[in-house]
N, CA, C and O atoms as a Tinker XYZ file with bonds, in Angstrom:
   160  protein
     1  N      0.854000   -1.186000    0.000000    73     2
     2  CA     0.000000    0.000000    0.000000    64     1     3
     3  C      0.888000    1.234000    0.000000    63     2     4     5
     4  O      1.928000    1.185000    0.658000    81     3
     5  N      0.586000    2.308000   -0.659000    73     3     6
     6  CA     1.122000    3.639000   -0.880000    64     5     7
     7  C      0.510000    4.945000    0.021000    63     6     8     9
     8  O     -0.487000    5.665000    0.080000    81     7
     9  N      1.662000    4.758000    0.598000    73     7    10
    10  CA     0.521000    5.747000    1.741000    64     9    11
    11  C      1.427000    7.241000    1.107000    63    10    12    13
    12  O      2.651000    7.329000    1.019000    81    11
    13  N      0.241000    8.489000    0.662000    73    11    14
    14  CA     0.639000    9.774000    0.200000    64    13    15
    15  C     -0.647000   10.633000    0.931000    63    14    16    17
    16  O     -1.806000   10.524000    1.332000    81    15
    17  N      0.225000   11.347000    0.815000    73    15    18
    18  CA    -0.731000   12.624000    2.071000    64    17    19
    19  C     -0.646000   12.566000    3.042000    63    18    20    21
    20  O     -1.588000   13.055000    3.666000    81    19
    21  N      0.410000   11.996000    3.794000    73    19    22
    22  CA     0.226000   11.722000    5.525000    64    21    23
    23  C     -0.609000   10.955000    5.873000    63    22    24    25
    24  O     -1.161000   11.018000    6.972000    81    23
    25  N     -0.910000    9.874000    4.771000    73    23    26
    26  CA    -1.518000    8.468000    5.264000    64    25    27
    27  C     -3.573000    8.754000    4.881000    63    26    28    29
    28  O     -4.616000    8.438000    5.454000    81    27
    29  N     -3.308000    9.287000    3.984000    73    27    30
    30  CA    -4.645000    9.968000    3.436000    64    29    31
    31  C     -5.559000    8.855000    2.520000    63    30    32    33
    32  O     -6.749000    8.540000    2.494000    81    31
    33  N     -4.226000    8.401000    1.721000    73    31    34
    34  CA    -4.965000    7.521000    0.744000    64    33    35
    35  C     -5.236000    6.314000    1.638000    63    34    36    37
    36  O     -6.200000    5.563000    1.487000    81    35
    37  N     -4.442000    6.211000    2.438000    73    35    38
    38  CA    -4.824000    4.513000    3.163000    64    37    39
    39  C     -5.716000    4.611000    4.107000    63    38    40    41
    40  O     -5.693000    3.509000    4.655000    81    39
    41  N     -6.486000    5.265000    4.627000    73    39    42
    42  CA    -7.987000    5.817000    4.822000    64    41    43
    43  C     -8.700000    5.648000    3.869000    63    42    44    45
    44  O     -9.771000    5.088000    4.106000    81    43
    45  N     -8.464000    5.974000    2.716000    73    43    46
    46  CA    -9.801000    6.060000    1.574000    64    45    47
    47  C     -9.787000    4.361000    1.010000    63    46    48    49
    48  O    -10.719000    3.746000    0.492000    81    47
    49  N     -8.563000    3.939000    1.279000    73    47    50
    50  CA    -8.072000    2.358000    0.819000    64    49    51
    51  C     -9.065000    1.909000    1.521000    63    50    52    53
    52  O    -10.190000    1.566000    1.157000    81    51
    53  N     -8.488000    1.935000    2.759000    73    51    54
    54  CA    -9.709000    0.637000    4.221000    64    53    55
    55  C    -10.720000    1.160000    3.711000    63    54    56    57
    56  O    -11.204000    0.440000    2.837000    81    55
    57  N    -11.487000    2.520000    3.947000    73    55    58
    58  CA   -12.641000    2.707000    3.833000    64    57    59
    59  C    -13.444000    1.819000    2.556000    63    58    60    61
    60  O    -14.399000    1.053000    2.686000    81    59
    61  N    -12.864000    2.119000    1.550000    73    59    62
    62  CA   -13.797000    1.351000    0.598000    64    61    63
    63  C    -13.289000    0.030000    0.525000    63    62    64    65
    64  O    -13.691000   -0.737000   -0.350000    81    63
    65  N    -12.478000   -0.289000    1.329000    73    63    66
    66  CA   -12.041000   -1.677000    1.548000    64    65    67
    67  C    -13.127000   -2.855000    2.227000    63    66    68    69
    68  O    -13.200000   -4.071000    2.049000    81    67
    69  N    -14.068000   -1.742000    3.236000    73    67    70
    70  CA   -14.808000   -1.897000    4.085000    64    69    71
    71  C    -16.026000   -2.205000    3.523000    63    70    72    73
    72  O    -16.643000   -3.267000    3.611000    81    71
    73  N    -16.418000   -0.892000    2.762000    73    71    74
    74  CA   -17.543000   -1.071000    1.799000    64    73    75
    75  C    -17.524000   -1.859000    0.969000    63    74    76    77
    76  O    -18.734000   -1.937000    0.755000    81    75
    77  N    -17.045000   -2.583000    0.257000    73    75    78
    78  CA   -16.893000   -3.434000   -0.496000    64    77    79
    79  C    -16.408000   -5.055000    0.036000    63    78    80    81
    80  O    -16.103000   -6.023000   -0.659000    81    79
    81  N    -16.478000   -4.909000    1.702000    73    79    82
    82  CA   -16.604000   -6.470000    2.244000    64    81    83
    83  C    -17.910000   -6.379000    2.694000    63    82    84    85
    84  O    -18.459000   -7.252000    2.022000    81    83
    85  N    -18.876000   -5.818000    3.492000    73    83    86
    86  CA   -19.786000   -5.410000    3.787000    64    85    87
    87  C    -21.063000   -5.964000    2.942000    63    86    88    89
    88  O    -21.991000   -6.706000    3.263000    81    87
    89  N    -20.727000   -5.295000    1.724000    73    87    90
    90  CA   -21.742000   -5.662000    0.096000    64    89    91
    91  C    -21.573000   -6.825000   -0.583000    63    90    92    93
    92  O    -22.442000   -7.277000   -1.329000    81    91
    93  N    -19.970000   -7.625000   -0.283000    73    91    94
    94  CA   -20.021000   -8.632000   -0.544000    64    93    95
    95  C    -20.830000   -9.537000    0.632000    63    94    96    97
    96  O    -21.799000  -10.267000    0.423000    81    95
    97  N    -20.394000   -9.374000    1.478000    73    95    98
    98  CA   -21.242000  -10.661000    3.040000    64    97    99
    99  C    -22.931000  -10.513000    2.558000    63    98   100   101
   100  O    -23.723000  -11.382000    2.196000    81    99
   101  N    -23.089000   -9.070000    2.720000    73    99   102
   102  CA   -24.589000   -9.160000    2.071000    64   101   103
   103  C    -25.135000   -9.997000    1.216000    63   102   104   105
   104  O    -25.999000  -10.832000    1.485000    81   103
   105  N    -24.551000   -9.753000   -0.027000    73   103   106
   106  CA   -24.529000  -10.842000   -1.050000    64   105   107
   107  C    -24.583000  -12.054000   -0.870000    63   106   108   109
   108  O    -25.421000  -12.798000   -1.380000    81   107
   109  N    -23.463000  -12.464000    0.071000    73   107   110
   110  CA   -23.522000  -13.927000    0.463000    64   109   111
   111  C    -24.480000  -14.197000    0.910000    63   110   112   113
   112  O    -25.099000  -15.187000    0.521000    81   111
   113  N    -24.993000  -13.272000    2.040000    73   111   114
   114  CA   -25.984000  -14.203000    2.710000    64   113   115
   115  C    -27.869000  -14.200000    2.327000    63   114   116   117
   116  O    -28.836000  -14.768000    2.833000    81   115
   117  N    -27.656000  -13.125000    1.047000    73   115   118
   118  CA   -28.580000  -12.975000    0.205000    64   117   119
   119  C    -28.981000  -14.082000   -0.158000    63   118   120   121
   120  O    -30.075000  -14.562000    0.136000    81   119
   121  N    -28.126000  -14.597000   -0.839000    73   119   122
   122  CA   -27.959000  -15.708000   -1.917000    64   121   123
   123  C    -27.814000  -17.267000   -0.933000    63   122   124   125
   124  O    -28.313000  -18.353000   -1.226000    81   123
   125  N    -27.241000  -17.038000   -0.109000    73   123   126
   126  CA   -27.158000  -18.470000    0.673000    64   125   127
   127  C    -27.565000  -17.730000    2.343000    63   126   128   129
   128  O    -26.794000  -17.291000    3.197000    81   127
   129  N    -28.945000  -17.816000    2.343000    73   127   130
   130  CA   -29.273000  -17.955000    3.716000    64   129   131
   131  C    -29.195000  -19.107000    5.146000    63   130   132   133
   132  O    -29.422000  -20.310000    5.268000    81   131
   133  N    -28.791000  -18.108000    6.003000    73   131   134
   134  CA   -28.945000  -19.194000    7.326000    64   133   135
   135  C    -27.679000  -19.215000    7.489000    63   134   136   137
   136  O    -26.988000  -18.595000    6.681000    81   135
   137  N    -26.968000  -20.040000    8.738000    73   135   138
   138  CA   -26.394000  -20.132000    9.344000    64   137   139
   139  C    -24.636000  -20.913000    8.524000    63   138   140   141
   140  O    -24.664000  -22.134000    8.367000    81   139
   141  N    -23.671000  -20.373000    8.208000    73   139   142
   142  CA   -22.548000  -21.111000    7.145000    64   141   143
   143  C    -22.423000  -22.774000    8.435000    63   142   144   145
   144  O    -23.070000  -23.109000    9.427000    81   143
   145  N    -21.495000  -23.258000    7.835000    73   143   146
   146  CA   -21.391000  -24.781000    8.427000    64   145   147
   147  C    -20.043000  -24.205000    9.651000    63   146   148   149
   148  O    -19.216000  -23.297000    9.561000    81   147
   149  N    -20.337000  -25.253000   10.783000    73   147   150
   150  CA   -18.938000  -24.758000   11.709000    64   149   151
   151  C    -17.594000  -24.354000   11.374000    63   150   152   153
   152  O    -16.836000  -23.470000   11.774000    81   151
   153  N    -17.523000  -25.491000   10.317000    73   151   154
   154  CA   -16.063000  -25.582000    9.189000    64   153   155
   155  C    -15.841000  -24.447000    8.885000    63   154   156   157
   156  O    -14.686000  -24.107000    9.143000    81   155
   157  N    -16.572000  -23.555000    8.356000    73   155   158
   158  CA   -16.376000  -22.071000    7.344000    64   157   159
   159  C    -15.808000  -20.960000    8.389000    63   158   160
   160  O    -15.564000  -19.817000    8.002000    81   159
C-alpha cells in the first residue's frame, strides 16, 4: 500500500475496503441464507 498525504490515501483504501466487504457478506448471505457450516 502507498501511503501519500500523511496516510490519506490509506484511509480512503480501508474505507472502501470496508464497503466493499460489507456488500459482498450481504450478497452472500442474500444468496445463501442461514447459518454457514462450523467448518467455514
Amino acid at each position: 500500500m502507498v501511503l501519500v498525504g500523511g496516510g490519506r490515501m490509506h484511509a480512503v483504501s480501508e474505507e472502501s475496503g470496508r464497503v466493499f466487504r460489507e456488500e459482498w457478506i450481504a450478497g452472500v448471505r442474500k444468496r445463501y441464507p442461514g447459518e454457514p457450516k462450523p467448518g467455514y
